[in-house]
N, C-alpha and C positions, 0 to 999 in steps of 0.2 A: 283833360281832354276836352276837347272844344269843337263846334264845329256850326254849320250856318245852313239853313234850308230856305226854298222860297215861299213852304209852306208854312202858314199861322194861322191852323185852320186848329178850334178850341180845341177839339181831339187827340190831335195828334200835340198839342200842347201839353194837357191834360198826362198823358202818356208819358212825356218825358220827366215830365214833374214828379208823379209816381214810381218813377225812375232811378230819382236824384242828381236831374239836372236845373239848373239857374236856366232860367230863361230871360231873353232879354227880344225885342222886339227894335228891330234900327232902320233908320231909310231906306228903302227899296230903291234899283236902279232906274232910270227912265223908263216908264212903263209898267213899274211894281209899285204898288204903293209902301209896302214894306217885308223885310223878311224876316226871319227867326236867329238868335244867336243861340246857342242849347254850350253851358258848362257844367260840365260833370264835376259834381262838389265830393269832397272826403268827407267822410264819416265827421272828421273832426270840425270841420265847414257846417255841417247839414248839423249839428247838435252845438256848434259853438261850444266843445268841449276841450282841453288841453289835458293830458296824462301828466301827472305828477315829474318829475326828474329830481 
């Protein structure tokens, strides 16, 4: 799950990362300097872990 805000304000940053979202920070449209990219990482993502098979 993914998704993009025009806010990057540390906070609300902060928040999403405690979360266990990727943040990513991309050019803003004319008139934004930049906005937020927020991806929701797996358990297996967020620990770099893989389960045995």
């Amino acid at each position: 799950m993914a998704f993009w805000s025009p806010t990057v304000s540390g906070v609300f940053k902060r928040a999403l990362k405690d979360l266990g979202f990727k943040i990513n920070k991309l050019q803003g449209p004319p008139g934004k300097r930049e906005i937020l990219r927020a991806e929701k990482l797996t358990f297996n993502q967020l620990f770099n872990f893989a389960f045995p098979e």
